[in-house]
C-alpha positions in Angstrom: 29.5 -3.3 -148.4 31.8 -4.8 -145.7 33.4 -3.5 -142.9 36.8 -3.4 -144.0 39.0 -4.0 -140.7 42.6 -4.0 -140.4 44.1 -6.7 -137.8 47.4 -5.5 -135.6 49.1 -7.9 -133.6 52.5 -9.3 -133.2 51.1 -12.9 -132.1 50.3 -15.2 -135.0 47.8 -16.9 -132.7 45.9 -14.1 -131.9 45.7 -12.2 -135.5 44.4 -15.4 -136.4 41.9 -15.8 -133.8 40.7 -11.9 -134.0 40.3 -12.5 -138.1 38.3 -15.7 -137.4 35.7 -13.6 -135.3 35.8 -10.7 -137.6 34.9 -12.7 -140.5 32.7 -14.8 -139.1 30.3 -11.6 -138.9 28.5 -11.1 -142.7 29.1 -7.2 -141.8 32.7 -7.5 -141.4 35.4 -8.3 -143.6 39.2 -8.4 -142.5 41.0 -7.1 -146.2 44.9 -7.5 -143.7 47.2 -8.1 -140.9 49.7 -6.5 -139.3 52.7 -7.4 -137.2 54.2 -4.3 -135.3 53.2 -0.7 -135.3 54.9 0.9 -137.9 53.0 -1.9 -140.3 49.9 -0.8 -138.8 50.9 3.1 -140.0 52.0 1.4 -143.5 48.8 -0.3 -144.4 46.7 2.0 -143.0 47.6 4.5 -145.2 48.0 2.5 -148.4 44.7 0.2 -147.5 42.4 2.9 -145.7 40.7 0.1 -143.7 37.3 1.4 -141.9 38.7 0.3 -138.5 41.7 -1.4 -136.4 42.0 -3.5 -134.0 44.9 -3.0 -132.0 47.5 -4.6 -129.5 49.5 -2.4 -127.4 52.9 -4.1 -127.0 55.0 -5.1 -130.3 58.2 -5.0 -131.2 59.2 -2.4 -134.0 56.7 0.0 -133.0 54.0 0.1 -129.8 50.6 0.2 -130.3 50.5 3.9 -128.6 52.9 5.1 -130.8 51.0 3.6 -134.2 47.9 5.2 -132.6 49.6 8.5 -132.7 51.2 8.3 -136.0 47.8 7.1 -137.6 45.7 9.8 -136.1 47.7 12.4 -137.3 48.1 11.5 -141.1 44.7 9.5 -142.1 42.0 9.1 -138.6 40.4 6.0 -138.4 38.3 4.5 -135.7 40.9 2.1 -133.6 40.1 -0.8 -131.3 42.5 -1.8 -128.6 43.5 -4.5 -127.1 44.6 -4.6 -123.4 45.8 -6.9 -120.6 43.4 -6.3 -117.2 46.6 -5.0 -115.2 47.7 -2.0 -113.5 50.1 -1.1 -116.1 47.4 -2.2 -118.7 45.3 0.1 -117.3 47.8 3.1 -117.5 48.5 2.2 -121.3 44.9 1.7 -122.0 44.1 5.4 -121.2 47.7 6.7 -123.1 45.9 4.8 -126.7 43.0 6.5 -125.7 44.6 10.3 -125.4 46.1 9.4 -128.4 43.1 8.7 -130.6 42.0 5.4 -130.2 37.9 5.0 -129.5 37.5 2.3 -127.5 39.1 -1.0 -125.9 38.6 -4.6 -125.6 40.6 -7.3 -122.7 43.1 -9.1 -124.5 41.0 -12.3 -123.0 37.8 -10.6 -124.1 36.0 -13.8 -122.5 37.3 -11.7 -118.6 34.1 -9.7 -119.9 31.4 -12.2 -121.0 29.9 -15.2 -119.6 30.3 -17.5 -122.3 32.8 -17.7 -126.0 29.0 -16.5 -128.0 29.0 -13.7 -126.0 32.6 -12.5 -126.5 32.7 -13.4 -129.9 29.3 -11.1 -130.1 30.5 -8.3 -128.4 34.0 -7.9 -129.9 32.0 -7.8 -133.5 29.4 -5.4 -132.2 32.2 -3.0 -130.7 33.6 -3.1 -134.5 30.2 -2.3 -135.9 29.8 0.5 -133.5 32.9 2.5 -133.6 32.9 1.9 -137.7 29.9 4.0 -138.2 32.7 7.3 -136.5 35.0 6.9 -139.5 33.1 9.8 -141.8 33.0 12.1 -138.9 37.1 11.1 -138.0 37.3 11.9 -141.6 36.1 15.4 -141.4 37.7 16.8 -138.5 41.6 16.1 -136.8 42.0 14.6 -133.2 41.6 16.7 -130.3 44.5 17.7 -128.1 44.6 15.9 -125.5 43.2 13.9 -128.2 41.0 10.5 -127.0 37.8 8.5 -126.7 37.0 5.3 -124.6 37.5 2.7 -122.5 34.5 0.3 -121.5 34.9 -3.4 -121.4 31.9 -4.0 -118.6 29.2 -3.8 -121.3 27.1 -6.2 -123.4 26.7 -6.0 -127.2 24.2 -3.8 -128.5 22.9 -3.1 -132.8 24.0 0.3 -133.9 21.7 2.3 -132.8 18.7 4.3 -135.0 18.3 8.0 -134.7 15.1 8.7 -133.2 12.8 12.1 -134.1 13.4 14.2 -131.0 12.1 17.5 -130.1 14.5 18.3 -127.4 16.4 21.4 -128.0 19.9 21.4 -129.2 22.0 24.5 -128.8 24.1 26.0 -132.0 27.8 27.5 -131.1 25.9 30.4 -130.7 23.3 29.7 -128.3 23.8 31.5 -125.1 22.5 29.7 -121.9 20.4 30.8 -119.1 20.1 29.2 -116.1 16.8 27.7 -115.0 17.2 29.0 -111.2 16.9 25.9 -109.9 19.5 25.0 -106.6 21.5 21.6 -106.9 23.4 20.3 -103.8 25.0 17.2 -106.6 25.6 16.3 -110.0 25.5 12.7 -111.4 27.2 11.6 -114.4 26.6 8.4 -116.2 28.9 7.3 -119.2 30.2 3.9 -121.2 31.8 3.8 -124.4 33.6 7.2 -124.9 33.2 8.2 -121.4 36.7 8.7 -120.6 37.3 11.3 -122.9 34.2 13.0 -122.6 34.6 13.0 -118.7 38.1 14.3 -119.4 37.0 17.5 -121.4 33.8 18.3 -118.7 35.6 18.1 -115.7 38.6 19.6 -116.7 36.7 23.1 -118.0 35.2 22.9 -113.8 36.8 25.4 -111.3 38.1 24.1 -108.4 35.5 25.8 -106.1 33.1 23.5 -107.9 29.8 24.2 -105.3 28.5 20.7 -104.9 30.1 16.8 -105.1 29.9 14.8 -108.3 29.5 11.5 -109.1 31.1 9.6 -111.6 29.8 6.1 -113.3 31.6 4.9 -116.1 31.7 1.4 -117.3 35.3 0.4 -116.8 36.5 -3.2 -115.6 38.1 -2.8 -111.8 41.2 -2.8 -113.1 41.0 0.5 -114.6 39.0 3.0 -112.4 41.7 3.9 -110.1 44.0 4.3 -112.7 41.9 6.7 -114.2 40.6 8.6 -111.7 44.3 9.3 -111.0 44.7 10.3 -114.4 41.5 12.9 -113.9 43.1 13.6 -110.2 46.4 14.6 -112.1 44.3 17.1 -114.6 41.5 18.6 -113.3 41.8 21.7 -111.2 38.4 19.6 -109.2 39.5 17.0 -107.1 39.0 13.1 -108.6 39.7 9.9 -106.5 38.2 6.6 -106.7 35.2 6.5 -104.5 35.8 4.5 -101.4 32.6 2.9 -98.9 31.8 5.7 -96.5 33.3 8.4 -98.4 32.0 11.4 -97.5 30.7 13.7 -100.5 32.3 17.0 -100.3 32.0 20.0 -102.6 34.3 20.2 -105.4 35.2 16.5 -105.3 34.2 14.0 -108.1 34.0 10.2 -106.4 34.6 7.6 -109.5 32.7 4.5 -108.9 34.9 1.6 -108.7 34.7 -1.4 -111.6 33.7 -4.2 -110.6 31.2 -2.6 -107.7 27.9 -0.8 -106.9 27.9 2.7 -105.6 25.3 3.9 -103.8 24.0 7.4 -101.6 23.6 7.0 -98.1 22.6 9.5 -95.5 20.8 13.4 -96.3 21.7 16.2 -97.7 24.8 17.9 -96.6 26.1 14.4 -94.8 26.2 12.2 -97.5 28.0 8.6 -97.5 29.1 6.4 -100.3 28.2 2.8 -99.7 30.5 0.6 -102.3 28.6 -2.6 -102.6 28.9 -6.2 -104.5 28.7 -5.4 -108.3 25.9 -8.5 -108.5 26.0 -11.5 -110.1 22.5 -10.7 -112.1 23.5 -6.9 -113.2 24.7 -6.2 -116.5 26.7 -3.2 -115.2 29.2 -2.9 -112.2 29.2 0.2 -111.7 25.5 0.7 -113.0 24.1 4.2 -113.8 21.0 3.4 -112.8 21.9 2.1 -109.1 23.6 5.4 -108.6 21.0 7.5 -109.8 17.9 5.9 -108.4 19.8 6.4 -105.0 20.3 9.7 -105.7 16.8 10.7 -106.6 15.8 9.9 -102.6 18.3 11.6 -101.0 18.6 14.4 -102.7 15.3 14.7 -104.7 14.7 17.6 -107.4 18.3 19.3 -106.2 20.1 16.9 -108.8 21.8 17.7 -112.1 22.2 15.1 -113.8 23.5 14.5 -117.2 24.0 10.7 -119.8 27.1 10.7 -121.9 28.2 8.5 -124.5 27.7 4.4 -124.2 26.4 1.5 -125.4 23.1 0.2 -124.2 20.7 1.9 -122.0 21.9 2.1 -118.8 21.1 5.0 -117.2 17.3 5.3 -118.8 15.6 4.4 -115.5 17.7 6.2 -113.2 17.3 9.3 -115.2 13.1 8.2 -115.0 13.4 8.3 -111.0 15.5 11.5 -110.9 13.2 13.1 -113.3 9.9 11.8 -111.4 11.1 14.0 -107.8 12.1 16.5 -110.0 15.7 16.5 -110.6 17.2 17.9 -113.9 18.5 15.3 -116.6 21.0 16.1 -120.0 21.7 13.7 -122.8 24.7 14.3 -124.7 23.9 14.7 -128.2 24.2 12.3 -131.0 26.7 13.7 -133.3 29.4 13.8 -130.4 28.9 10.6 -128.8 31.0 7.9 -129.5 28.2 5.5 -129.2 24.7 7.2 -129.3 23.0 4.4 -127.2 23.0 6.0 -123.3 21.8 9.3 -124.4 19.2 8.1 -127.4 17.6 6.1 -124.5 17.0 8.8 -122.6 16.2 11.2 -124.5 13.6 8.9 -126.5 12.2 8.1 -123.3 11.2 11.8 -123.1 13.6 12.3 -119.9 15.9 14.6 -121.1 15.6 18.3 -120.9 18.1 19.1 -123.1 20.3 17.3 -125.8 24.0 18.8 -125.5 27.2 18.8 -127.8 29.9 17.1 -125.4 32.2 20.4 -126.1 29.5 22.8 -124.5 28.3 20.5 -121.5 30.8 21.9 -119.0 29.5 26.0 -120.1 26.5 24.6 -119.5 26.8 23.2 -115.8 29.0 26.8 -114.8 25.9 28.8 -116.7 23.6 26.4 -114.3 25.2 25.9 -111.0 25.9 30.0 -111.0 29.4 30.5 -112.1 29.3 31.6 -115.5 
């Protein structure tokens, strides 16, 4: 059976051009359209498509709003769509906090280097964030309620479960710490990162005891919006990583879009070095880059943990960190948005530990020592 998707947009042109794409995709099947916002909450209800794609400004009712309204009386997974501004930015991450899983450019092309590709990935993201609806289903949005942003990444298939040994801690479970001494933690995230980061680094204490790093697919646009956003609710201190920052405990450094970030330096005098995203990488920021640079400077005195996203970024820079000895997490599958990052790694044998996103920051307090 079909995909049924619901199209929101108060430009004829656009509803028309978004349909055309959905349709084209023998998965997906667009069963109606919608003009303004309150529309949107209307046919929702009465159609119960399996997701919605989105604009953010109409008339009538915003696309916030309509997120808001439609996560509180029927959940559904929701697609934006946003303009690559500033202000686009900000509003991105308000659809997010108010339910909506993930988001797309309004000129989805900014994103891919050719019209197959966009079309591609705008029909995989609606494949991917479809197979949430059961789980949206059984349980109501969080407060501050969210999930997504990621518009840096390449299609990917949905993703099969793999057979894992890897431990997976119940409500219950009460965790030890391994003893091991860190001096940084890395964090690698895509799709659903920005709500997943939110509820980590929110849960940390402000005398933190060692930097983080942040790398979450997110066009340039948006980082420094959103690490103001972090900034603004984390007792932790979030900024935008800058070349030659200086890492300092209790600070998380957000890679820019757009840009590699990389270690410089040894232990205890750490620099950032914000380099040219790369013409031939995938990713800008890339977990990977961040990570492999991590594992020399700081060897086994890493914690490092894979969150939620498409693909596998991440896979190899979890392989180096693990190969001097550093510790490496995978969320777990049932609360990722997309179980691609995490599956890599933890297929890959990598991960020590497979972890519901809703326990990972008791988990890093139980580790680092203060808990």
């Amino acid at each position: 059976m079909a995909i049924k998707v619901l199209v929101v947009d108060d430009s004829s042109f656009f509803r028309r051009r978004v349909s055309e794409i959905i349709n084209s995709e023998a998965r997906l099947e667009v069963i109606d359209v919608a003009t303004n916002g309150k529309e949107a909450v209307d046919k929702a209800l009465s159609l119960k498509p399996d997701v919605i794609t989105m604009d953010i400004e109409m008339p009538v009712m915003d696309g916030i709003t309509a997120v808001r309204e439609i996560m509180s009386k029927s959940p559904v997974p929701i697609l934006m769509f946003s303009s690559l501004t500033h202000d686009g930015a900000k509003a991105t991450l308000d659809a997010l906090e108010a339910g909506a899983l993930d988001f797309l450019p309004k000129k989805f092309e900014d994103i891919a280097r050719n019209r197959d590709e966009a079309v591609s990935l705008l029909q995989q993201r609606v494949i991917q964030i479809a197979s949430k609806r059961a789980s949206m289903r059984r349980t109501a949005p969080m407060k501050p309620a969210a999930t997504t942003p990621t518009a840096s990444q390449p299609a990917a298939r949905t993703p099969i479960r793999p057979a894992t040994s890897v431990a997976k801690p119940s409500v219950a479970t009460r965790f030890k710490a391994s003893g091991k001494k860190y001096q940084l933690t890395a964090i690698g995230t895509s799709t659903g990162g920005p709500v997943a980061l939110q509820k980590i680094l929110t849960k940390l204490p402000a005398n933190y005891p060692h930097p983080i790093v942040l790398i979450q697919h997110m066009p340039a646009t948006f980082t420094a919006a959103f690490a103001s956003r972090l900034n603004s609710l984390c007792k932790i201190q979030v900024k935008e990583a800058e070349d030659g920052d200086v890492l300092k405990p209790g600070v998380a450094y957000l890679a820019p879009g757009g840009k590699q970030m990389m270690l410089d330096g040894r232990p205890g005098s750490t620099k950032l070095r914000i380099i040219d995203g790369g013409e031939r990488m995938n990713y800008k920021p890339c977990v990977d880059v961040t990570f492999g640079s991590a594992a020399k400077i700081y060897s086994d005195q890493v914690l490092s943990m894979v969150l939620t996203g498409m693909g596998a970024d991440g896979r190899e820079g979890s392989r180096m960190l693990k190969g001097v000895g550093a510790t490496v997490w995978a969320q777990d599958e049932e609360s990722c948005v997309v179980y691609g990052m995490p599956q890599a790694v933890a297929k890959a044998g990598i991960s020590t530990e497979d972890l519901p996103l809703d326990r990972i920051a008791e988990r890093m307090l139980v580790e680092v020592g203060l808990a």
